[in-house]
N, C-alpha and C positions, 0 to 999 in steps of 0.2 A: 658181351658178357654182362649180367643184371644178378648180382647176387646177393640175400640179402636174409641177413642174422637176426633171428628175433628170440627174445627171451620169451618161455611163455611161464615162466616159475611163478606166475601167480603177485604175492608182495615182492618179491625182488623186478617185477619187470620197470623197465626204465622209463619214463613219461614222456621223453622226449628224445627218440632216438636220434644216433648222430647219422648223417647221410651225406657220406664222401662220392664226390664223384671225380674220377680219372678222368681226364682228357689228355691221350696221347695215341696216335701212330700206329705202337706198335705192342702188340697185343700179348707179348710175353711179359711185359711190365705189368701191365695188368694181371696178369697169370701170377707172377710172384708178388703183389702188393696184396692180390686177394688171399695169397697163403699165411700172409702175415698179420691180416685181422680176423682169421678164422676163428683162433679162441673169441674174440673180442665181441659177446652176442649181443651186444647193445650198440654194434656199429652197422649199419646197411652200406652196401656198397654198388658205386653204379660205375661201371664204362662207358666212354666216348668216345668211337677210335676216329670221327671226323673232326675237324677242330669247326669246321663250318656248321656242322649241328650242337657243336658245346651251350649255345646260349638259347636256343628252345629245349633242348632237354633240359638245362638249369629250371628253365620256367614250368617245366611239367611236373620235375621231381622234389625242385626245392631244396636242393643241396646246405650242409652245415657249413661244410667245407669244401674248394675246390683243388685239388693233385692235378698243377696245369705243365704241362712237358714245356720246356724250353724252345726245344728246336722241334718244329713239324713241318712236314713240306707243303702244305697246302696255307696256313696261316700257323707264322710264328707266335712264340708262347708271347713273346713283350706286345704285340698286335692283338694277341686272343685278350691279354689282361687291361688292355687298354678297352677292347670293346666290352667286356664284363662292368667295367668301372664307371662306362659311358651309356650304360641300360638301365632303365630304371627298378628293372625286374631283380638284377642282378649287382647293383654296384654296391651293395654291400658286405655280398658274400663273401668269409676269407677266402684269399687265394694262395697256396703253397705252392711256387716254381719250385719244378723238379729238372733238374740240369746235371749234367757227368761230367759239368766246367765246375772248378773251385777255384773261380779268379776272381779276385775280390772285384774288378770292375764289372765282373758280368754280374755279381749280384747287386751291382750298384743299378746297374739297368733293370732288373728286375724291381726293384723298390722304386725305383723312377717308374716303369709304369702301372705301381700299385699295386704290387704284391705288399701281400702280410707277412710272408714266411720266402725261406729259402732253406731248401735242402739237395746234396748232391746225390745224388741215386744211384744205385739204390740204397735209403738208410736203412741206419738201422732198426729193425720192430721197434723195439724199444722209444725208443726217440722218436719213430714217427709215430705211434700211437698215441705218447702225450703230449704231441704237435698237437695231431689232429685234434684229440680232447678237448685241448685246452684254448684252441681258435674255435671249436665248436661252443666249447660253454661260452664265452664271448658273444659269441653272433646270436646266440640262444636268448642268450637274459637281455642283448639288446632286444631283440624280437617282442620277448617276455616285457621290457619296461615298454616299447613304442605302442605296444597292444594295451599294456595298463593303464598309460598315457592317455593313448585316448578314447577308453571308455572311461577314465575321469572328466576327459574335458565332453565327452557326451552326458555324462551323468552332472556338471556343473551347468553344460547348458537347459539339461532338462530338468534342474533344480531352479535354473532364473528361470525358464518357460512359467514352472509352478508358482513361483516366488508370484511374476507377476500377475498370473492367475488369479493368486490369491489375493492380489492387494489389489486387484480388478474388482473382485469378488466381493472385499473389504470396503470398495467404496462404491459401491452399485446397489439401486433400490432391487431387490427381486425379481418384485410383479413388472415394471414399468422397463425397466431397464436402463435409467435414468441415473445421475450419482444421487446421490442419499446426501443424506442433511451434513452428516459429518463433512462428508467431502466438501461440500458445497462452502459451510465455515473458514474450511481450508483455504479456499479459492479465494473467497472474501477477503479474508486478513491478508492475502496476498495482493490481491488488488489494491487495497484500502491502502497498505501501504507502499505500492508504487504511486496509485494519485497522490497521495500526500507528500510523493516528492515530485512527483513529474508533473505538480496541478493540472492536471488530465483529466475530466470529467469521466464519470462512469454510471450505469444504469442497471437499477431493480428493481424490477417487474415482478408482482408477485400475484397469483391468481387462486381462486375458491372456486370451488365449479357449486353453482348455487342451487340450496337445497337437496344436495348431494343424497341425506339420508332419505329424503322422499322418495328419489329414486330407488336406493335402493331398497325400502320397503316393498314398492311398487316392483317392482321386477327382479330379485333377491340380490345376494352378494356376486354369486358369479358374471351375473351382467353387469354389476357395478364394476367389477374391477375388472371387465373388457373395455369399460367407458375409460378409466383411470389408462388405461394403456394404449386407445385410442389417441385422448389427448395429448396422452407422451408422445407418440409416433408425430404427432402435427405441430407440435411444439419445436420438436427436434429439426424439422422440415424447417419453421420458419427460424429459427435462430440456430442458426447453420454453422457461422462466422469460426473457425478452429479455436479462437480467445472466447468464444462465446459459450454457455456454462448453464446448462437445464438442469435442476434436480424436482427432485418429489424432496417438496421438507416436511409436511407432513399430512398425512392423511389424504385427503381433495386437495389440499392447496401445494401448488409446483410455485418456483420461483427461481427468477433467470435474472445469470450475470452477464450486463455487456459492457466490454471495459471499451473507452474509446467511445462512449455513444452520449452525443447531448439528446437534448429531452425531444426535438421534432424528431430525430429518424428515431427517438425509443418510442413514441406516441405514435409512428404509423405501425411499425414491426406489433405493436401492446393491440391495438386495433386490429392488425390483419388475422393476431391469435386469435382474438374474442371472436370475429367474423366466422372463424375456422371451424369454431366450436359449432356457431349455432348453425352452422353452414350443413351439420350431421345430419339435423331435424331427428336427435332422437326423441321421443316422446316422453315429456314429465310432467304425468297428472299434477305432481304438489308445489309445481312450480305456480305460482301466484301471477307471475311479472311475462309470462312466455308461455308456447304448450311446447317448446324445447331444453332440451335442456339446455345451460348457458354458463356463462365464469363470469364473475365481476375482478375487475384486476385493479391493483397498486400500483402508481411508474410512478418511479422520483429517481431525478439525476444529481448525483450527488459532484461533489469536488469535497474530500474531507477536513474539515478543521484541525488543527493541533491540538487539539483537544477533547478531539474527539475517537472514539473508538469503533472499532468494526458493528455492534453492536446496535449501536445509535443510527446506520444505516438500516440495520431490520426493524427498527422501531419505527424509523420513517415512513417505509413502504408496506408495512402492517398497518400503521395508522390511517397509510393514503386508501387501503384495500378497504379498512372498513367503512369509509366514508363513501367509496365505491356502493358497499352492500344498503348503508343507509337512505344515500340517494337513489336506491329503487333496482338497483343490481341490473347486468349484462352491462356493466357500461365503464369505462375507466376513470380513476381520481387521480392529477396528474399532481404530484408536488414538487416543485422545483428548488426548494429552498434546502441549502449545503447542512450536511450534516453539523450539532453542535456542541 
């Protein structure tokens, strides 16, 4: 027996129908359970006379509530309510024992293995319709909160996904894909002030790719800034290191943090970049010094002064850079002396 009450009055239909399902035996209880929610069109009602198919039917129909008979010959109701409670499909569903015992220890055993309810049968309409009601709204708005739940905590994960998105976004050059000057500051002052407790030497590299506007005079802006993300791509190859810290600071000129690095391994890694470059053989008529194009680079290895600020490291390796371009460029100016 499958029967089942639907309002169709338009505004008054119910959103969430309730859907009781009998499991019992013997098929006249069912016959007069279903006389008793006939008015009630906002209840669906399903039969189960196997108690061995009570837990895949649960799974097909999705019951609010379960009407589980006590005594069955094939699997008792305290057996059936144990296996309901032990499924993952179903261990939340209410369960109402329906028993023709009114002994207080038989409903002790029922609540022992995890009934909701307890009624002796047959009740009354009355009573068992705002049973059922009332263990269905229950199971309902649980339903209702565990579903709210968690598309908040989906809707929280895919607001950090964005979060960090955007502070990816927020500290990344565009074109190059490199972090951006801001960031780069960031890492600095952080650095600067671990050396200056943990007197730990650290290194900046800092590089002009030379003559830069010739090129792109010579071969427009969109080659130029395939050149600009070339170098990033080779940059990023050689200063690999996960503490190690490539950005574009501005324009041609990239600059790299390597914490932990004294000045011989920053002076091969400064060299194998320069190499890298002209290692392209792109072509630059307005290059003076090469017929490729080429970077002249800054290395100084700092350990910081107390006295000193983050700042006063950019200044050193700016100054070692220009001394690079004046001594005839492609080539490095190493300064070793502590920031002061």
């Amino acid at each position: 027996m499958n029967t089942t009450h639907r309002d169709t009055g338009g505004a008054d239909e119910i959103a969430h129908p309730l859907m009781v399902m009998l499991v019992d035996d013997q098929p006249f209880v069912a016959e007069l359970l279903q006389r008793q929610l006939t008015s009630e069109k906002d209840i669906n009602f399903h039969y189960c006379q196997e108690a061995s198919q009570a837990i895949s039917t649960a799974e097909k129909i999705s019951p609010t509530v379960v009407l589980l008979d006590f005594t069955m010959p094939q699997i008792d109701g305290l057996t059936l309510c144990r296996l309901f409670r032990a499924h993952p499909a179903t261990r939340d569903i209410p369960v109402i024992m329906l028993s023709s015992n009114d002994d207080p220890a038989t409903k002790a055993q029922a609540f022992g293995a995890g009934a909701n309810d307890y009624l002796v049968k047959l009740p009354d309409s009355i009573e068992l319709i705002a049973r059922l009601r009332y263990h269905s709204a229950a199971y309902t708005a649980r339903l209702q909160r565990d579903d709210a739940y968690r598309a908040l905590r989906a809707s929280q994960i895919r607001l950090e996904e964005l979060n960090m998105q955007l502070l990816k976004l927020a500290n990344m050059d565009g074109l190059t894909g490199l972090v951006n000057r801001r960031h780069f500051d960031e890492r600095l002052a952080e650095e600067w002030l671990r050396a200056l407790r943990t007197r730990h030497p650290f290194t900046l590299i800092m590089s002009d790719i030379d003559y830069f506007k010739r090129y792109n005079d010579a071969f427009g802006h969109l080659e130029g800034d395939e050149c600009l993300k070339r170098i990033a791509r080779v940059a990023q190859e050689i200063f690999c290191r996960p503490a190690d810290t490539v950005a574009r600071y501005d324009g041609e000129v990239f600059v790299v943090l390597l914490p932990d690095t004294d000045s011989d391994g920053a002076i091969k890694v400064a060299e194998k970049f320069r190499a890298a470059v002209e290692s392209f053989h792109l072509p630059n008529p307005g290059n003076t010094h090469s017929p490729y194009l080429t970077i002249s680079l800054g290395v100084t290895t700092i350990i910081p002064a107390a006295n000193s600020v983050p700042d006063d490291c950019i200044q050193v390796v700016d100054d070692a850079l220009s001394r690079a371009k004046n001594a005839g460029r492609n080539q490095l100016c190493v300064v070793t002396t502590p920031a002061s």
